[in-house]
N, C-alpha and C positions, 0 to 999 in steps of 0.2 A: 651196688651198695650206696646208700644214702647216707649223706652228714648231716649234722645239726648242731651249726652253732648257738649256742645260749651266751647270753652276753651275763654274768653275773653282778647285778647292781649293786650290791652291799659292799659298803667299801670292808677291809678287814679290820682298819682304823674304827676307833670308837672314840666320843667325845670326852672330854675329859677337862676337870678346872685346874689348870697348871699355872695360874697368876705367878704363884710366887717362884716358878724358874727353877725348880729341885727336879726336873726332867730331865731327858737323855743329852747327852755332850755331844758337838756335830763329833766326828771322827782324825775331821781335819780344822786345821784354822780355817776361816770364812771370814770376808772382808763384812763394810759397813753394809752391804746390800744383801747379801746373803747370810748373813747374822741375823737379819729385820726378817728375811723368811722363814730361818730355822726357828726363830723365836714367836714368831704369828702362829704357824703351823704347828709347834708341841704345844704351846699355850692352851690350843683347840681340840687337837687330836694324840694320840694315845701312839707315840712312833718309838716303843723301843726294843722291838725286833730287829736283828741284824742287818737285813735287808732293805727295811724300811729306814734305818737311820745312814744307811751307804747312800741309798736313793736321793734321800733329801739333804747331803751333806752335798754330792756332786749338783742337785738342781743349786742349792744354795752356792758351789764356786761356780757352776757355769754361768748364773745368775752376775757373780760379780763382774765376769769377764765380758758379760752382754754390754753392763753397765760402764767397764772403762771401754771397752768398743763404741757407745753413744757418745763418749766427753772426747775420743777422737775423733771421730767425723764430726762433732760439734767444733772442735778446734778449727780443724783441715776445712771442713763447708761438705756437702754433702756430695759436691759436683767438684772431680778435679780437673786440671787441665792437662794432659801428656801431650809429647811429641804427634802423637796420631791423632788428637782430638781429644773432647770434651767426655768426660766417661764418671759414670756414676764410684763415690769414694769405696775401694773394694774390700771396704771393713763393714762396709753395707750390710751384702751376703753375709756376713759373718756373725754379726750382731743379730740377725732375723735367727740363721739359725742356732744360736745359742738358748734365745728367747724361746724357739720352737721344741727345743731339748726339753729348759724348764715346764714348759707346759705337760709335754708328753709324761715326762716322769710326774711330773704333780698327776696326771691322770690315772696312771700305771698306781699309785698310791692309793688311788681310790678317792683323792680330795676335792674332785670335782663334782660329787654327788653331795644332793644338802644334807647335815649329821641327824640323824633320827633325837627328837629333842622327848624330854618328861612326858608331855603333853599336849593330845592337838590343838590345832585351833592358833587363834591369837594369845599372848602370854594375859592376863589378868590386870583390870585397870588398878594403879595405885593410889 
């Protein structure tokens, strides 16, 4: 028996003009960092399926929490000292994989493919 994966490009997201912020609500509060991406990404893209708005509400907290993870090993220094030696700060690990969450889920979204626009080409001179 043979498989075949097909990788499906089309995000399910569509683009969308939401300047003025009358889009979907995260689900949960979200700090300053994760508010900046709830709000870049419905601005753009059209996220108010269930799913889609749980997805981007946890990238938007895990996002926060990458972010107070960098202003601690920014405090503390990158390299601590212990009894046993010199060792990298172990908020490190933790911060990379927080960062690595957001990404995956922004992919899982489909947001990392470019939004299919009006028309091709370059936009028209003004």
């Amino acid at each position: 028996m043979e498989f075949c994966m097909v990788k499906n490009a089309k995000s399910p997201l569509h683009v969308v003009s939401n300047l003025d912020g009358t889009g979907p609500k995260p689900s949960r509060s979200l700090g300053e960092h994760g508010l900046s991406l709830w709000n870049r990404v419905t601005a753009e893209y059209d996220v108010s399926d269930v799913a889609g708005v749980e997805l981007l509400t946890l990238a938007g907290q895990t996002l926060d929490r990458a972010e107070a993870l960098a202003e601690r090993i920014a405090a503390d220094g990158e390299i601590v000292r212990t009894p046993t030696g010199i060792k990298c700060h172990p908020a490190v690990k933790e911060e990379l994989a927080c960062r690595a969450f957001v990404v995956r889920t922004l992919q899982k979204l489909g947001l990392n493919y470019e939004p299919l626009r009006a028309s091709p080409g370059r936009p028209p001179a003004t």
